[in-house]
C-alpha positions as a Markdown table, in Angstrom:
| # | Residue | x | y | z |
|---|---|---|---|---|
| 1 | Unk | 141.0 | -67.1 | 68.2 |
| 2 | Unk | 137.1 | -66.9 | 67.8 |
| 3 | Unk | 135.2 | -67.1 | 70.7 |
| 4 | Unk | 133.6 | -70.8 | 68.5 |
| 5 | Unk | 136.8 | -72.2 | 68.8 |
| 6 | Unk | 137.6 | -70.8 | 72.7 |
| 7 | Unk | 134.3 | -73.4 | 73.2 |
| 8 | Unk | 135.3 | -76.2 | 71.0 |
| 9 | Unk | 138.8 | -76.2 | 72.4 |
| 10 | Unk | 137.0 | -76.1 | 75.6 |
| 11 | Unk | 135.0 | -78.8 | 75.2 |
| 12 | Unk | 137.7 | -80.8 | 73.8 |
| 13 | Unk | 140.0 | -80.3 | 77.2 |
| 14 | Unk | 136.7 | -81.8 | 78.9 |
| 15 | Unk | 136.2 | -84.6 | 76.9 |
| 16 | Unk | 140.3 | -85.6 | 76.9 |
| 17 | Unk | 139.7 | -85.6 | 80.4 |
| 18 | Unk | 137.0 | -88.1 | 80.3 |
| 19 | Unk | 139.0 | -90.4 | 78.1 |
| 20 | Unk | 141.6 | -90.3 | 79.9 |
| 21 | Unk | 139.8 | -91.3 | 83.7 |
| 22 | Unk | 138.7 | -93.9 | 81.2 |
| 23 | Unk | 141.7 | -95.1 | 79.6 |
| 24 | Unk | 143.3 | -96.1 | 83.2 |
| 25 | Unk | 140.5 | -98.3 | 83.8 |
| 26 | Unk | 140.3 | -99.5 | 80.4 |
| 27 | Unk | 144.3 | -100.3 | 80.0 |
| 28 | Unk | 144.5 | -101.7 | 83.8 |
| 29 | Unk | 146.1 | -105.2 | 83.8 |
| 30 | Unk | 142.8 | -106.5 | 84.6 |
| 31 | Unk | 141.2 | -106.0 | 82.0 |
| 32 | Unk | 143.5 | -106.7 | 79.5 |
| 33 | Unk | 144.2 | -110.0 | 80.9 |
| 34 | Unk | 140.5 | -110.0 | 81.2 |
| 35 | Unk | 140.1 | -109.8 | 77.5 |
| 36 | Unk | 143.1 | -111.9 | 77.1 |
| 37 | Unk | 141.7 | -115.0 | 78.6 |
| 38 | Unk | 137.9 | -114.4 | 77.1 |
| 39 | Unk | 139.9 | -115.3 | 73.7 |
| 40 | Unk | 141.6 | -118.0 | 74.6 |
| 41 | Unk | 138.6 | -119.3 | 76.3 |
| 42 | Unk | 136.9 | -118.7 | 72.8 |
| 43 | Unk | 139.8 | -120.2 | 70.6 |
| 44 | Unk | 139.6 | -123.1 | 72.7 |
| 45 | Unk | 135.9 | -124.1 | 73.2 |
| 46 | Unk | 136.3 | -123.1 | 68.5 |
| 47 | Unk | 139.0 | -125.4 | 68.7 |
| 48 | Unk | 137.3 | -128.4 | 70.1 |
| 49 | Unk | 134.1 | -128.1 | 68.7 |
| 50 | Unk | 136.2 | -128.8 | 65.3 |
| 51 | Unk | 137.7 | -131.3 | 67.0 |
| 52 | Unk | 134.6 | -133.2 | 68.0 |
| 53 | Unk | 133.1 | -132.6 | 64.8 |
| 54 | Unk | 135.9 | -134.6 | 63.4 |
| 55 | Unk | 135.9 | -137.6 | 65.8 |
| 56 | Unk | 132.3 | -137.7 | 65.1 |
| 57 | Unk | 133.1 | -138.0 | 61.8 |
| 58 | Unk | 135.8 | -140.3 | 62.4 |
| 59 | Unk | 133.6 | -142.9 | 64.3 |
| 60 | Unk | 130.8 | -143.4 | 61.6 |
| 61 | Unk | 133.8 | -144.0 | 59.3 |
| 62 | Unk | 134.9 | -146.5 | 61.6 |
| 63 | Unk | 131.5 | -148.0 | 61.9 |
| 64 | Unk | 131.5 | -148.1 | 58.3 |
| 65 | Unk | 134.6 | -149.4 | 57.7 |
| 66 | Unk | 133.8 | -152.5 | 60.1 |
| 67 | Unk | 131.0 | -153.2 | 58.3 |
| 68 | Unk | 133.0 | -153.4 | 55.4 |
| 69 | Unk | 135.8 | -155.4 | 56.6 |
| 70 | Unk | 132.7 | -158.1 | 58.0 |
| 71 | Unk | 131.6 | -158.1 | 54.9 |
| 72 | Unk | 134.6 | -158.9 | 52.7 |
| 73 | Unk | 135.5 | -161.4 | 55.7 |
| 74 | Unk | 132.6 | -163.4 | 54.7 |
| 75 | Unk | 133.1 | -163.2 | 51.2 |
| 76 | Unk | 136.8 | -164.2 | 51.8 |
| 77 | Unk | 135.6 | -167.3 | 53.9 |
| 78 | Unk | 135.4 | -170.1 | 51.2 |
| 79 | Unk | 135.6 | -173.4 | 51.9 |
| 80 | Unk | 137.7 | -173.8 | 48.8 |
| 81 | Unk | 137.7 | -178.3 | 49.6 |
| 82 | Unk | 133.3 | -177.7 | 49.1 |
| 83 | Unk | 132.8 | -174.7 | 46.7 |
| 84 | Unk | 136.0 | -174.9 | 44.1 |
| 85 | Unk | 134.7 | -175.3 | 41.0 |
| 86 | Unk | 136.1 | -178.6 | 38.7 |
| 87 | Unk | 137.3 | -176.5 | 35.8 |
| 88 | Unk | 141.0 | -175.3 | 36.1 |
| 89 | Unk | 140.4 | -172.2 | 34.8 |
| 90 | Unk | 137.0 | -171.4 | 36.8 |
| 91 | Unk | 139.1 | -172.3 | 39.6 |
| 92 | Unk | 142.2 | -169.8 | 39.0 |
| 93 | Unk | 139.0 | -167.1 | 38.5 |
| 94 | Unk | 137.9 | -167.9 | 42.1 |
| 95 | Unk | 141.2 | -167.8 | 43.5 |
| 96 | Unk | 141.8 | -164.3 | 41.9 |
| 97 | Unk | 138.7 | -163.0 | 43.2 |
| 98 | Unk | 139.6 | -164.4 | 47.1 |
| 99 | Unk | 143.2 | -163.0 | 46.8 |
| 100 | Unk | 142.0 | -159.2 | 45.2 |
| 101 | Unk | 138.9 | -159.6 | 48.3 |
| 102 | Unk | 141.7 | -160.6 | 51.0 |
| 103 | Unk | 143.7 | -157.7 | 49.9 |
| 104 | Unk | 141.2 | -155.1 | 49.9 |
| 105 | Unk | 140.0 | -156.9 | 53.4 |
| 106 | Unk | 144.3 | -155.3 | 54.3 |
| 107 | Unk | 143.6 | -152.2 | 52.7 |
| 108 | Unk | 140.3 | -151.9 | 55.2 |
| 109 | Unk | 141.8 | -153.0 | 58.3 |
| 110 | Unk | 145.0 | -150.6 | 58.2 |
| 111 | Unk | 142.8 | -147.6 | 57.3 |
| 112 | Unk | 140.3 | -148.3 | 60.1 |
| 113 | Unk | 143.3 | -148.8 | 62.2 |
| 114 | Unk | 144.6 | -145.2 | 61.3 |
| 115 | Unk | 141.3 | -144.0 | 62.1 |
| 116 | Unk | 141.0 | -145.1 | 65.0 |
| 117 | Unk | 144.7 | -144.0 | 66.3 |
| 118 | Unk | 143.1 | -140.1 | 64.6 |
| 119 | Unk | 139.7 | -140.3 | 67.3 |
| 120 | Unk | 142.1 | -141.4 | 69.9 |
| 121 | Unk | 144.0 | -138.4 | 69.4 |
| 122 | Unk | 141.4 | -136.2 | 68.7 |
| 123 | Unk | 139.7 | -137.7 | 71.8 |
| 124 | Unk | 143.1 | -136.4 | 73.5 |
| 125 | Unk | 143.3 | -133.0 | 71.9 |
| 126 | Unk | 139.3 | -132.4 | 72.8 |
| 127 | Unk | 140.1 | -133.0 | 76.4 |
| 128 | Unk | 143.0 | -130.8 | 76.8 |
| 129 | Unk | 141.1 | -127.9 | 74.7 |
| 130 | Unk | 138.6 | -128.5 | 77.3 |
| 131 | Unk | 141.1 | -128.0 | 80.0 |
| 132 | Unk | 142.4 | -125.1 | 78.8 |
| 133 | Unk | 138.8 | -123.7 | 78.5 |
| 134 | Unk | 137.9 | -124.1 | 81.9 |
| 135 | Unk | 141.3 | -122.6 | 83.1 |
| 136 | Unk | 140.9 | -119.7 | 80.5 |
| 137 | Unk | 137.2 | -119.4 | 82.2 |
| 138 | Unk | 138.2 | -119.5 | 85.8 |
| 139 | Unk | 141.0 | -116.5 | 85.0 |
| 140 | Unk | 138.3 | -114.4 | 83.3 |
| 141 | Unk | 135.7 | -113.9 | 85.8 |
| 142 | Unk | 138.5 | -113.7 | 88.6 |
| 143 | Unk | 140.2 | -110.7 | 86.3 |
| 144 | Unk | 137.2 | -109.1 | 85.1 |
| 145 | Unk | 135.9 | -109.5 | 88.6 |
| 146 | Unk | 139.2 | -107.2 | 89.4 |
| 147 | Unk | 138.0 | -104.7 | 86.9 |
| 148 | Unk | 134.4 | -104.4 | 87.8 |
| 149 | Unk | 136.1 | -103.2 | 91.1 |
| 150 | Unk | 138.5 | -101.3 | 89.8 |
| 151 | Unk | 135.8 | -99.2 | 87.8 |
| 152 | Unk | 133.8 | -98.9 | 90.4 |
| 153 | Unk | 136.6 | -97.0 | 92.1 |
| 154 | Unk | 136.7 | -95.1 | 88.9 |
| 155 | Unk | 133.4 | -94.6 | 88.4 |
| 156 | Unk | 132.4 | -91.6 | 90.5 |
| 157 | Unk | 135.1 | -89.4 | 88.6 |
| 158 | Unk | 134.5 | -90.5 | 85.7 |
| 159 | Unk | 130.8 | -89.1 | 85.9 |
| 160 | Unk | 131.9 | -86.4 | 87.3 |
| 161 | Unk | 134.6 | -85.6 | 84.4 |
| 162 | Unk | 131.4 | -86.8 | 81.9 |
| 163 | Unk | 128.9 | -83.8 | 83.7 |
| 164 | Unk | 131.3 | -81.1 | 83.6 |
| 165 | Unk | 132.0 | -82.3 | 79.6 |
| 166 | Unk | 128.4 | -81.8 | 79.2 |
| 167 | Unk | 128.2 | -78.7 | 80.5 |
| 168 | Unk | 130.5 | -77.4 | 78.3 |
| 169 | Unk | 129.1 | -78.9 | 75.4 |
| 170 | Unk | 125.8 | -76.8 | 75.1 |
| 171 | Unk | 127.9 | -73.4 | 74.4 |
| 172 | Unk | 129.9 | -75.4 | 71.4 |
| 173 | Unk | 128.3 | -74.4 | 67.6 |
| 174 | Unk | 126.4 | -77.7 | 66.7 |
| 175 | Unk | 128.2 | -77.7 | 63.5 |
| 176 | Unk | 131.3 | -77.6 | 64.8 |
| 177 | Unk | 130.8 | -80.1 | 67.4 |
| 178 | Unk | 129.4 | -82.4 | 64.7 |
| 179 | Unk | 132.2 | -82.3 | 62.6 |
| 180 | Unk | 134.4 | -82.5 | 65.9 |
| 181 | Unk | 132.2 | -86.2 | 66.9 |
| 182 | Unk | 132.7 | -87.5 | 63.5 |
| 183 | Unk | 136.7 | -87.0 | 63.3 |
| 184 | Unk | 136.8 | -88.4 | 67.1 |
| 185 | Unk | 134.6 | -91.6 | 65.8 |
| 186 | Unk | 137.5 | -92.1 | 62.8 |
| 187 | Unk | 140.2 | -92.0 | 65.5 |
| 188 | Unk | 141.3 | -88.5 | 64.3 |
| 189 | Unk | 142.2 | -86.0 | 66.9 |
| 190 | Unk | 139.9 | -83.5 | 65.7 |
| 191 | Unk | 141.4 | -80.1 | 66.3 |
| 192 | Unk | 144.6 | -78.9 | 65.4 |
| 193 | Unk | 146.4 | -74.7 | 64.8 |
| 194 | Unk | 147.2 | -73.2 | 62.0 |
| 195 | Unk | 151.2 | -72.9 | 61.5 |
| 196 | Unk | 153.2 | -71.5 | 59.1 |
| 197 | Unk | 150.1 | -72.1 | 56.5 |
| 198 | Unk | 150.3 | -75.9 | 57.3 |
| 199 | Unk | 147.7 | -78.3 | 59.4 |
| 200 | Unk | 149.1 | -78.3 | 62.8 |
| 201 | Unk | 148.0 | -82.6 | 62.4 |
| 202 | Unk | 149.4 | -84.0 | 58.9 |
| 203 | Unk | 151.6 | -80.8 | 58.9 |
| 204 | Unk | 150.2 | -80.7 | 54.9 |
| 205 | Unk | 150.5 | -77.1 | 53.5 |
| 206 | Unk | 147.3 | -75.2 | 53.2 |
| 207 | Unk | 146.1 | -73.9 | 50.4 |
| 208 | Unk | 145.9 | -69.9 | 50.3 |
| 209 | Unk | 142.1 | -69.4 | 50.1 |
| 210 | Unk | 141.4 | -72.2 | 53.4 |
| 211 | Unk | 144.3 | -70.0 | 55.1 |
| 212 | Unk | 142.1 | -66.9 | 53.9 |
| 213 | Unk | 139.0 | -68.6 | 55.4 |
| 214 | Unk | 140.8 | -69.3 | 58.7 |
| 215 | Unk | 142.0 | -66.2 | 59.2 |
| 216 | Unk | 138.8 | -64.6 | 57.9 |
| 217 | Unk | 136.3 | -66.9 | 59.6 |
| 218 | Unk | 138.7 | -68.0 | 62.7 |
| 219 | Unk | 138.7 | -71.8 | 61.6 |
| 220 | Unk | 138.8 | -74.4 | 58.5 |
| 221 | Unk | 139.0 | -77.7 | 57.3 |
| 222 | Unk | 141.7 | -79.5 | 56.5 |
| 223 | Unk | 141.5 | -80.6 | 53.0 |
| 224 | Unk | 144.1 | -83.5 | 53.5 |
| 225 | Unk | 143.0 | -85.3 | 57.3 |
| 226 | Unk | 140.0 | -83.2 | 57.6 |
| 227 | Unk | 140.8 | -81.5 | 60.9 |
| 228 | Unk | 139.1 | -78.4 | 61.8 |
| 229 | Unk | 141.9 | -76.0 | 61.6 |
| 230 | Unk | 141.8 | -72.6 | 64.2 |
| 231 | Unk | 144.0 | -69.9 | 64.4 |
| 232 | Unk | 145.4 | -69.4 | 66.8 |
């Protein structure tokens, strides 16, 4: 083993470490439940913003709709004794017109009365969404209240694990810690042996010139997962 890889193996150790002081905090109950209620406080206050969007919506359809209804009421009020006209068959015409204005004067009523049973419900719906907002609110800052202590216990070793890290991080080659960064940001563990001329991650078998190179140069790249690949 080169004495590059002694240092990025090294540094690796350190910064495992760090993740893992960090990981205890990070996965404490706390703070999941933390997180847990900050979405449901978000789903709800979504929720009801839709919802209120909708009644609002609902109500100048019913305003509408009353106007509408007033307005076929009038046309439907004939005094048929002082406005029928003489002629039979003008007559039947008028008739028609008050029976297809009375119907549609139904039609009008029974949909505002469906809208009005929706912003009742909607009116319900927006009031427990804002319950379960203020609930969801109330359990957040009393969990993530819980965390901040908890990572303040943490805190101290954390640094502490984080200083020693960076210690060891000057004597790592800058390309190699480069390539290292890059494979941690993609979730990859980064470093992995050389066994039996496969990757000691995706266990993929190496081709003969990178196990050349590794032997030769003490370290390569994985052509498959792109770990940097030491011998051991």
């Amino acid at each position: 083993m080169t004495d590059q890889i002694k240092k990025l193996l090294a540094y690796q150790a350190a910064d495992a470490a760090v993740d893992e002081a960090e990981k205890k905090v990070k996965t404490s109950k706390a703070r999941k439940t933390a997180n847990l209620m900050k979405q449901r406080y978000e789903l709800a206050v979504e929720e009801r913003k839709k919802l209120i969007a909708s009644r609002d919506e609902a109500e100048t359809l019913v305003a509408s709709m009353a106007a509408e209804i007033d307005k076929l009421a009038s046309l439907a009020d004939v005094d048929r004794a002082k406005d029928a006209p003489e002629d039979v068959d003008a007559l039947k015409k008028l008739l028609a017109e008050i029976d297809k204005i009375s119907q549609n004067l139904k039609k009008a009523e029974d949909k505002l009365n469906q809208i009005n049973s929706l912003v009742a419900a909607n009116e319900k719906k927006i009031n427990e969404y804002a319950a379960v907002a203020n609930k969801a609110k109330e359990e957040f800052n009393a969990n993530k209240a819980e965390y901040e202590e908890i990572y303040a216990q943490a805190k101290p070793e954390i640094d502490a694990l984080a200083a020693e890290r960076e210690k060891v991080k000057a004597d790592v080659d800058k390309t190699l810690l480069a390539k290292y960064l890059s494979l941690k940001k993609n979730k990859i563990t980064p470093t992995a042996p050389l066994t039996n001329s496969r990757c000691g991650g995706c266990h993929m078998e190496m081709p003969a010139f990178a196990v050349s190179n590794a032997t030769k140069n003490g370290y390569c790249e994985c052509e498959n997962c792109g770990r940097i690949i030491y011998v051991e």
